[in-house]
C-alpha positions in Angstrom: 170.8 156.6 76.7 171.7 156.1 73.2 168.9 154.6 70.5 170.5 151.0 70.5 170.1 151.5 74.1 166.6 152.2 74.3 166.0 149.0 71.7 167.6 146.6 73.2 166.3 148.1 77.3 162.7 147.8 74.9 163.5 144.0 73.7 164.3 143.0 77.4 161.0 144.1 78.3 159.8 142.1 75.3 161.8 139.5 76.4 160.7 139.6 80.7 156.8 139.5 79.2 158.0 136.4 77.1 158.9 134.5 79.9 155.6 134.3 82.2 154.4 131.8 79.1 154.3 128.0 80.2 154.1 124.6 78.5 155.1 124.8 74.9 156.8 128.3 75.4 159.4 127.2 78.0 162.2 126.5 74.9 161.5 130.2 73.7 161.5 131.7 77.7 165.3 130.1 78.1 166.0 131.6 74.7 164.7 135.2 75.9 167.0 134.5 79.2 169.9 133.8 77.6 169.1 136.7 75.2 169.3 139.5 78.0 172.5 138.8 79.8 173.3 138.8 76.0 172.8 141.8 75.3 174.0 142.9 78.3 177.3 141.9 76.7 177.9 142.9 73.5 175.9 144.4 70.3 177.2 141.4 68.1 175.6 138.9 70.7 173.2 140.3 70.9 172.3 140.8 67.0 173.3 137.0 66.8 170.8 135.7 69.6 168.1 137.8 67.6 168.6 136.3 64.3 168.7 132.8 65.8 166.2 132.9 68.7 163.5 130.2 69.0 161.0 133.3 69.0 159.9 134.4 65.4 161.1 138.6 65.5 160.5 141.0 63.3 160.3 145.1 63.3 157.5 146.5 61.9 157.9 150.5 59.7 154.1 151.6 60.7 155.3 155.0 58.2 156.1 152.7 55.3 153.6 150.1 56.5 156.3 146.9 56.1 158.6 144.8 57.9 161.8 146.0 57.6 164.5 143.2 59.5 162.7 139.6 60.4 165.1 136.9 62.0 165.7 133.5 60.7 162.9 131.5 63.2 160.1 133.7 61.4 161.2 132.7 58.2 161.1 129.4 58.9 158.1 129.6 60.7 155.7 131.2 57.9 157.7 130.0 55.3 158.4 133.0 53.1 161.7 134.2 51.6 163.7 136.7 53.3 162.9 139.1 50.4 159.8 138.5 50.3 158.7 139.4 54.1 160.6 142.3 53.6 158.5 143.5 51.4 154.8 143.0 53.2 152.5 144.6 55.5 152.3 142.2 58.3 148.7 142.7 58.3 148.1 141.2 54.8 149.8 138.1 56.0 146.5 137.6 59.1 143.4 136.0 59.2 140.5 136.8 60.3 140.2 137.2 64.5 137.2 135.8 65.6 137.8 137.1 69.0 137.1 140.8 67.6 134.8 140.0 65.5 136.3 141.8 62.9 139.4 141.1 59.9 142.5 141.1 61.1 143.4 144.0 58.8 141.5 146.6 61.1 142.1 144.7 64.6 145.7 144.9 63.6 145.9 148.5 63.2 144.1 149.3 66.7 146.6 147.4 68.1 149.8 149.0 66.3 148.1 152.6 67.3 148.1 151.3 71.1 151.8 150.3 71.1 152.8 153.2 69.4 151.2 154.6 72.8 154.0 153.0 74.3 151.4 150.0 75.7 152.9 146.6 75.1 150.5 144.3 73.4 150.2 141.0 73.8 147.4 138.9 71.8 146.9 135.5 70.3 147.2 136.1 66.9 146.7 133.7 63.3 149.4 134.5 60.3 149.1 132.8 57.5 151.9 130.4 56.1 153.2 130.5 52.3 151.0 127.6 52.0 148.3 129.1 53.1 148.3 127.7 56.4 147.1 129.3 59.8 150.2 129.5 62.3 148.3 130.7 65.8 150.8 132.8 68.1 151.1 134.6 70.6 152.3 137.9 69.5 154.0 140.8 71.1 153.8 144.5 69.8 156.4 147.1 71.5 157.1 150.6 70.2 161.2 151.0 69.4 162.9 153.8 70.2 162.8 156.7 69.5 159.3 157.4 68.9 159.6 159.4 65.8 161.1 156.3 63.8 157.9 154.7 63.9 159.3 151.1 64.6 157.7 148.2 66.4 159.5 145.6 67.6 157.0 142.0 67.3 157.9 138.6 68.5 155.9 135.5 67.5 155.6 132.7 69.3 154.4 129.1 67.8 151.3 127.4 70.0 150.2 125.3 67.3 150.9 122.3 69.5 149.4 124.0 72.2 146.5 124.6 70.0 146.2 121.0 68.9 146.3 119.9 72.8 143.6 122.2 73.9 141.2 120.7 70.9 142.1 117.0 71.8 141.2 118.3 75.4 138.1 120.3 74.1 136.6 117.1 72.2 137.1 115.0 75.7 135.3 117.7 77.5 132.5 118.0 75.0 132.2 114.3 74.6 132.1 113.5 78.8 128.8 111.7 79.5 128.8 114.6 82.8 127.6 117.7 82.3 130.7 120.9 82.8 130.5 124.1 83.9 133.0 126.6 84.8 131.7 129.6 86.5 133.3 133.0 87.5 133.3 132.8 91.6 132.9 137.2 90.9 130.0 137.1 88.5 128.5 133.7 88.9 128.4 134.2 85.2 129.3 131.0 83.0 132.6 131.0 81.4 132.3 127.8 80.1 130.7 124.4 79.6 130.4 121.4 77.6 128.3 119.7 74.7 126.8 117.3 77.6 125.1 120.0 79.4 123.8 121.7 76.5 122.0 118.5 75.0 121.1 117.6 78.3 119.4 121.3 78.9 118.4 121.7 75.0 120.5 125.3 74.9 123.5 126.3 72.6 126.6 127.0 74.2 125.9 130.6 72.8 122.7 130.8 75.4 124.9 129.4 78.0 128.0 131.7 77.9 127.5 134.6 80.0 124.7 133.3 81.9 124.3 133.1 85.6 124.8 129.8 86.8 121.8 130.2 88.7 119.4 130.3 86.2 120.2 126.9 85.4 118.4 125.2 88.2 115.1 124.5 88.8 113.0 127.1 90.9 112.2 124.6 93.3 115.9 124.2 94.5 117.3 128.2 93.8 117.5 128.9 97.2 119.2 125.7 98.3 121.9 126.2 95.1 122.9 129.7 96.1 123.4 127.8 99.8 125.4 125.3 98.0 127.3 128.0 95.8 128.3 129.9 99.5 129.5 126.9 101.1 132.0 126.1 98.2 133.6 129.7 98.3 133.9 129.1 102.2 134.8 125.8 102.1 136.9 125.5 98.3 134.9 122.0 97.4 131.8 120.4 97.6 130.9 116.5 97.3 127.9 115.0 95.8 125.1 117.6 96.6 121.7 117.2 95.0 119.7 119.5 93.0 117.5 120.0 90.2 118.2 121.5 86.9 115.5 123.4 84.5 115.6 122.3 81.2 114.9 125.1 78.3 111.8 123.4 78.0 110.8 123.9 81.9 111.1 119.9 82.6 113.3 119.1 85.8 116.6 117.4 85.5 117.6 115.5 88.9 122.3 115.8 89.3 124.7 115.5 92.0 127.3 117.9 91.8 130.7 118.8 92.6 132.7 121.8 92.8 135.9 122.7 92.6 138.2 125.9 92.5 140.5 127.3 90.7 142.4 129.4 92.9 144.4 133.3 91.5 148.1 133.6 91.7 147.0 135.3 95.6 145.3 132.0 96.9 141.5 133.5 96.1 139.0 131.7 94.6 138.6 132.8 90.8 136.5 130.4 89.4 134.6 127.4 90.0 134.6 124.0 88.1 131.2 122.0 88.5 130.2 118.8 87.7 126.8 117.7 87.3 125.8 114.3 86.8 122.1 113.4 85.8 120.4 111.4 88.5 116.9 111.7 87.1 116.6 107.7 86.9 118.1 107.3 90.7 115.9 109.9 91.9 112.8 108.2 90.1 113.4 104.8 91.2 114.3 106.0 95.2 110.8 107.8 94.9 109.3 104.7 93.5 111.0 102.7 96.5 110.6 105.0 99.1 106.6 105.8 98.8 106.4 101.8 98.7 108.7 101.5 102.1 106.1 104.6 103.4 102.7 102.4 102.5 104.5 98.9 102.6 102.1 97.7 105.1 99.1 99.1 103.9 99.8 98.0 100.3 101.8 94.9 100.8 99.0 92.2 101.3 97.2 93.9 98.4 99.5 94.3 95.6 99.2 91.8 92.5 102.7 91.9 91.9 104.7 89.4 93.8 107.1 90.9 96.0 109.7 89.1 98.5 112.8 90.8 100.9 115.8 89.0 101.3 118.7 89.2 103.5 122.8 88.9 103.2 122.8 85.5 102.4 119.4 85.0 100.2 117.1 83.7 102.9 113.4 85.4 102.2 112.2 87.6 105.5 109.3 88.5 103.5 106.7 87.4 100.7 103.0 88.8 99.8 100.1 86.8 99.2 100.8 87.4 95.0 103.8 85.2 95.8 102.7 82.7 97.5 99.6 82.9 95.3 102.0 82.5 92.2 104.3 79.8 93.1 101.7 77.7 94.4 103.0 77.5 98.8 101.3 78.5 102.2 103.8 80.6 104.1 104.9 78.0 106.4 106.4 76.4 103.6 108.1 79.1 102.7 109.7 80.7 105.9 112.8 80.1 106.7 113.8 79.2 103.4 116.3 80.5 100.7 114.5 81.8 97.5 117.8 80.1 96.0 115.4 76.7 96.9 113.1 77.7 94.7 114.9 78.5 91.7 115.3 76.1 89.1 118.6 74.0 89.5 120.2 75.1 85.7 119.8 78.5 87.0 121.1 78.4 90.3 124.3 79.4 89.9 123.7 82.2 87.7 121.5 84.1 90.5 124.1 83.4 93.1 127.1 85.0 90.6 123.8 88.0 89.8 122.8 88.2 93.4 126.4 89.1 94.2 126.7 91.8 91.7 123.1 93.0 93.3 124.5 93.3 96.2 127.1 95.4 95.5 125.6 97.9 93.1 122.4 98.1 95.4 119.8 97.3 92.7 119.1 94.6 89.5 116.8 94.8 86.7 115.1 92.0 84.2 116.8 89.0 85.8 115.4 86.3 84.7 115.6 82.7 85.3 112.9 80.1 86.2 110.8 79.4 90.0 109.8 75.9 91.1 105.8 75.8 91.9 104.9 74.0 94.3 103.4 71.2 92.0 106.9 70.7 90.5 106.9 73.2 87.3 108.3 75.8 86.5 107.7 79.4 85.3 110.2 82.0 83.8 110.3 85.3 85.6 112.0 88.8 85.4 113.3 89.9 88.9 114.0 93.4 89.6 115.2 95.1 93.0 116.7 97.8 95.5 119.1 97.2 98.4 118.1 98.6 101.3 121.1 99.9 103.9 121.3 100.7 107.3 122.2 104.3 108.8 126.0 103.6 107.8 126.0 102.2 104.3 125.7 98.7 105.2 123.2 96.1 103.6 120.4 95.0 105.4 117.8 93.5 102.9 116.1 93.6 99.3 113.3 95.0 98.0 112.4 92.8 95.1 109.1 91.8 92.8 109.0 89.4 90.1 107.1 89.2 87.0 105.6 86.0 85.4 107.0 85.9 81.9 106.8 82.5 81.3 103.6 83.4 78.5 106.1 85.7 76.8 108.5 83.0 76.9 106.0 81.0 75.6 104.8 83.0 73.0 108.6 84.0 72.1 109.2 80.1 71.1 105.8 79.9 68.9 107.1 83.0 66.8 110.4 81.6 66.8 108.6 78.2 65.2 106.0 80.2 63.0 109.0 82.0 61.5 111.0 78.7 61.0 108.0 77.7 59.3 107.4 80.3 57.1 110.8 80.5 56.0 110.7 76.9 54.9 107.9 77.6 52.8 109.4 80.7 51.7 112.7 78.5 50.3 110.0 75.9 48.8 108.2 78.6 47.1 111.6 80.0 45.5 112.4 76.4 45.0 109.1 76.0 43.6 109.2 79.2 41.4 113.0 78.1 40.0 111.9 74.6 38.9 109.0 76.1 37.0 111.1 78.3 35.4 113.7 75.4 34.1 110.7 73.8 33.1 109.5 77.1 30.5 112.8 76.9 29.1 112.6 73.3 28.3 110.2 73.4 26.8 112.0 77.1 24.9 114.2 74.2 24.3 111.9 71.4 23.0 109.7 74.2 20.8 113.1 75.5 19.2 114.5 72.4 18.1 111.5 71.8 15.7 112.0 75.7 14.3 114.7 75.9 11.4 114.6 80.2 11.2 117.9 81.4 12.4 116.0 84.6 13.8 113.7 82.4 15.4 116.1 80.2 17.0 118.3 83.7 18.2 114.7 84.9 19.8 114.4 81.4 21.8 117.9 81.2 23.0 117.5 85.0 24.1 114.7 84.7 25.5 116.0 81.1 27.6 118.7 83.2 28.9 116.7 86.0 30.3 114.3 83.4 31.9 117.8 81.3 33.1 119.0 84.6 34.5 115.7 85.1 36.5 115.9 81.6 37.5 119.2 81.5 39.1 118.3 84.4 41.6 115.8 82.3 42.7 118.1 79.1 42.8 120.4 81.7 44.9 117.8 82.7 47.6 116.4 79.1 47.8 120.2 78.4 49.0 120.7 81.1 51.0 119.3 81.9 54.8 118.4 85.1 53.7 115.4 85.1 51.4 115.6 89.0 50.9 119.2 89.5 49.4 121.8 87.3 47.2 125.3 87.8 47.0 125.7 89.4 43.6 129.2 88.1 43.2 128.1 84.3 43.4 125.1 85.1 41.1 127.2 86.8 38.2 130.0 84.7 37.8 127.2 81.9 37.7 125.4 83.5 35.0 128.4 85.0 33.1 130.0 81.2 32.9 126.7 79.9 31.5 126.1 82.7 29.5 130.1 81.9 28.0 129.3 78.4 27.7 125.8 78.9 25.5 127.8 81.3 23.0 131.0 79.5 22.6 133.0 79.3 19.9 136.4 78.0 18.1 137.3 81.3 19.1 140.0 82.5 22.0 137.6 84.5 24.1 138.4 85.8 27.8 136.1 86.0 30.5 137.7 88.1 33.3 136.2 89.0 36.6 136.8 91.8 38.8 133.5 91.3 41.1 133.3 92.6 44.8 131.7 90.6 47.4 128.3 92.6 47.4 124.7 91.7 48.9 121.8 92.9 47.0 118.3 92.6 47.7 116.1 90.6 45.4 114.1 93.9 43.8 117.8 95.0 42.5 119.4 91.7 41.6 116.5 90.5 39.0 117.1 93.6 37.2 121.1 93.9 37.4 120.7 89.9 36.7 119.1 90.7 33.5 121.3 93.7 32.4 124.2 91.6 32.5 122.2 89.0 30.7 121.9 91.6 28.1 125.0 93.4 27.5 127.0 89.9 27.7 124.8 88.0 25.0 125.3 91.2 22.9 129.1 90.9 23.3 129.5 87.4 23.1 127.5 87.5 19.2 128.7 90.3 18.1 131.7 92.0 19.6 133.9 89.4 17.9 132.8 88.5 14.3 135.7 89.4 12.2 138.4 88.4 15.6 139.7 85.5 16.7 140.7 86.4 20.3 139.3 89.0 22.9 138.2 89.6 26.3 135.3 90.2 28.0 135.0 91.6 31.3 132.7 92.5 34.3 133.5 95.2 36.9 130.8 95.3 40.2 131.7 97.1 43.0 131.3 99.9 45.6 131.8 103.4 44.7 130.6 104.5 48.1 129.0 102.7 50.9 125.6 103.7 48.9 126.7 103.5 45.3 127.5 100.5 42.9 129.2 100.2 39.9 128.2 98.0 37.5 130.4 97.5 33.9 130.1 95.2 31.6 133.2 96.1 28.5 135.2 94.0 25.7 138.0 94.5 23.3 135.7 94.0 20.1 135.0 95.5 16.9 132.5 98.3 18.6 129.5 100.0 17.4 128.8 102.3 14.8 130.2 105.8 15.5 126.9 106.9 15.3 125.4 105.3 17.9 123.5 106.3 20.5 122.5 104.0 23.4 119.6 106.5 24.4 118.4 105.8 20.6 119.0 102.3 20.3 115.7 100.6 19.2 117.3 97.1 19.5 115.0 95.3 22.0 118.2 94.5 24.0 119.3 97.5 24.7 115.8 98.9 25.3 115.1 96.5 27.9 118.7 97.6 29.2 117.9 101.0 29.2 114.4 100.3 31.2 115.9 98.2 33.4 118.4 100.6 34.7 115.2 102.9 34.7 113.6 100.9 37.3 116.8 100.6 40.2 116.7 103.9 39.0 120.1 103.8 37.8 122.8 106.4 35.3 123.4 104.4 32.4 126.9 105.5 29.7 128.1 104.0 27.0 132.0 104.4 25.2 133.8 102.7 22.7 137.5 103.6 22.7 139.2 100.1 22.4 136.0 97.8 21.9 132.7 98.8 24.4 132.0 100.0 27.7 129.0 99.8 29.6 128.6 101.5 33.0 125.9 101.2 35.6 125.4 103.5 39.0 122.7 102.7 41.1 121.8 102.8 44.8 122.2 99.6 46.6 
């Protein structure tokens, strides 16, 4: 048998291993079919179906350590020149294998050394793209012939969709509100398992793996699960049997389980799929229910609680003395009688429609709706219950107890009023608190009309602002229902427009707006109120003493969910080159600065074309 023999007898082989992939590798399986009665053919076919097979192929010089022929799929697949490949170490071109536990690097030559054997190799496998990309394969290593040439012959194949399919599947699995488990049926060693089961447990998945399945149930059930575990592999399945799980931290977990198997390529049993669902709360309330069925006579003339059974169709069989005690009636009055007849008429129809679902689900909790006493009123209650069933399934009665709520109720619709109240004396107070402040600067007003100083008269109508400013946040929570937070945007433009209005001019000045619909609470909007206040006045005085037209604008919004930006710039003449807002002595700018101190906010300042102030705090 010739060389070219020996290759292409080797690539069939290559080609046969190719084709026991499924799902995603079925296009490059017909591709390897086609390729053998190819090559069965002719040496051109067969070089042709080679260099355009789905199935990235290249062969590999282990003397020279690089590829020395790739085909056009692998090219395309990893994106690299033809030239380029050529040139490489396939090796240099892995990632990491986390499998190994080791770079790819070494793991790569182990595996060269065992198909230089003459072992064919077949491992999933991670190149790296030109872009820097992970490509996972499945890759195939198989010695050419003759052996002293030191070829391999590798064939790639893509499973990055298969990849993405088992992670979409992976996040269901972790994400199930049932706990998984897959053990092997050999070992009873766990394989594998979900998310659910290790926060339900309080384990890692890495305490998990590897573990025998039975150590995850409670001591108190071990025998009865390794019963269970021996009926599955006689039987292939089990339905709904109970046991108990051990939590890391000793404490018992109640589930119902099922298990299914997944059968080998002979019909055996290879491993096992179980699904655990936590019945803790069941378990706990059957308890609850049972021990009361066990003592119901001893205890059910005693209890406080009151406590009634009803059949199909709502008639009471049974009431203590706690409810007839309750509502008011001797039981004469009451046998015989619906409980629907003593339930108030507006909520009548709502425990027939609830009464059905009870029914049907086999218990109820906190219904409420309101009973008729006996002496015609009415108390609010919270009904709670368990079906009771007969030998096949079937309802018989209810097990239900009530609770008088109606103080709760009561006390429920005095905290409702009290807080009406108070936050009608909270708006008042704001109210309150805003008049008093238009009435300080009227009277700014009043005392600055009888001063002639310039200075002085700059001071008053600086300092009326400020006060304005702290006024209108109080104007805005007295009109809002929310006396804790104001929308800033409302607030701004307000103050901005009055602010515009107090310093106009002959002059063409702009006012522009780019404010986000923000909520801030009251300890940040004073502040930011007065910053504004600030950094406007100073622009509208000064930024535009030798122009006739300009702009001012405000920026506020969201940087992030938690951050907001705050920027207050113009077009004007600018400051000095030499300033330095951290510097500035200017009682403005100081109270700027220490008011960006206390939201405990970054202030910057920049001039490029006029002024820019900028603002981050935490909202």
């Amino acid at each position: 048998m010739t060389d070219d023999q020996k290759t292409r007898t080797q690539l069939m082989v290559e080609l046969e291993k190719a084709r026991r992939l499924d799902g995603e590798l079925e296009a490059s399986d017909t591709a390897l079919k086609i390729a053998e009665t190819a090559i069965r053919n002719s040496e051109d076919q067969f070089k042709t179906l080679v260099e355009h097979a789905p199935a990235g192929i290249f062969i590999y010089d282990t003397h020279q350590k690089k590829i020395i022929r790739v085909n056009a799929k692998i090219i395309s697949l990893l994106g690299y020149p033809q030239e380029q490949l050529l040139s490489l170490d396939w090796k240099k071109i892995s990632t990491s294998v986390q499998q190994k536990n080791q770079p790819a690097q070494k793991w790569g030559e182990e595996l060269e050394i065992q198909a230089m054997k003459g072992e064919s190799v077949t491992v999933e496998w991670n190149f790296l793209s030109s872009e820097g990309k992970e490509i996972p394969v499945i890759l195939h290593l198989n010695r050419l012939p003759p052996e002293e040439k030191n070829l391999l012959l590798a064939s790639l194949t893509d499973i990055s969709k298969i990849k993405d399919s088992e992670q979409k599947y992976q996040d269901l699995y972790d994400s199930a509100p049932d706990m998984f488990v897959s053990v092997d049926s050999k070992t009873n060693d766990i394989v594998r398992c979900n998310q659910t089961l290790c926060d339900k447990l309080g384990y890692e998945k890495t305490e998990l793996i590897g573990r025998q399945v039975y150590s995850l149930f409670h001591p108190d059930c071990l025998e009865d699960a390794k019963n269970v575990f021996k009926a599955f592999l006689d039987t292939g399945k089990i339905y709904d049997a109970e046991l108990q799980l051990k939590k890391k931290s000793g404490e018992k977990i109640h589930v119902s389980l099922n298990i299914s198997a997944v059968h080998d390529t002979e019909g055996n049993i290879r491993k096992s799929r179980t699904i655990f669902r936590d019945i803790t709360r069941r378990i706990q309330i059957e308890k609850v229910l049972k021990e009361s069925e066990n003592h119901y006579r001893q205890l059910y003339h005693s209890i406080p609680v009151p406590y009634q059974s009803i059949d199909l169709d709502g008639t009471l069989l049974d009431v203590n003395k706690a409810w007839l005690n309750e509502l008011g009636y001797s039981r004469s009055e009451v046998t015989g009688k619906r409980l629907g007849d003593f339930i108030d008429p507006k909520h009548k129809e709502y425990f027939k429609s609830q009464f059905s679902i009870f029914k049907e689900q086999g218990e109820i909790q906190d219904l409420e709706f309101d009973l008729i006493k006996k002496d015609g009123t009415t108390i609010s209650v919270s009904f709670m219950g368990r079906t009771a069933t007969d030998e096949k399934k079937r309802f018989r009665r209810t097990h239900c107890i009530f609770t008088n709520i109606t103080e709760r109720k009561e006390m429920e619709k005095q905290i409702k009023k009290s807080l009406a109240e108070k936050e009608i004396l909270l708006k008042e107070i704001h109210h309150r608190v805003k008049n008093n402040l238009q009435v300080i600067i009227s009277l700014l007003n009043l005392q600055a009309h009888n001063i002639s100083d310039e200075k002085l008269q700059a001071a008053f109508k600086e300092s009326r602002s400020r006060i304005y400013t702290m006024a209108l946040v109080h104007e805005k929570l007295y009109e809002s229902r929310d006396f804790t937070e104001i929308n800033f945007k409302d607030y701004i433009e307000t103050m901005a427009v009055e602010l515009f209005n107090a310093y106009k001019t002959d002059k063409d000045i702009e006012l522009d707006f780019m404010v986000q619909n923000i909520v801030l609470k009251i300890d940040k909007a004073i502040p930011c109120g007065l910053i504004v206040n600030e950094l406007l006045t100073n622009a509208f005085k000064h930024a535009f003493k030798s122009r006739e037209k300009g702009r001012v604008g405000i920026i506020f919004k969201r940087s992030n969910p938690q951050l907001c930006r705050l920027i207050i710039e113009d077009d004007g003449e600018g400051f000095p080159a030499q300033f330095d807002i951290s510097k500035a002595n200017s009682f403005g700018h100081q109270l700027v600065r220490l008011l960006t101190e206390q939201i405990q906010g970054n202030l910057s300042f920049e001039q490029k074309k006029g002024t820019r102030f900028e603002i981050v705090f935490h909202s």
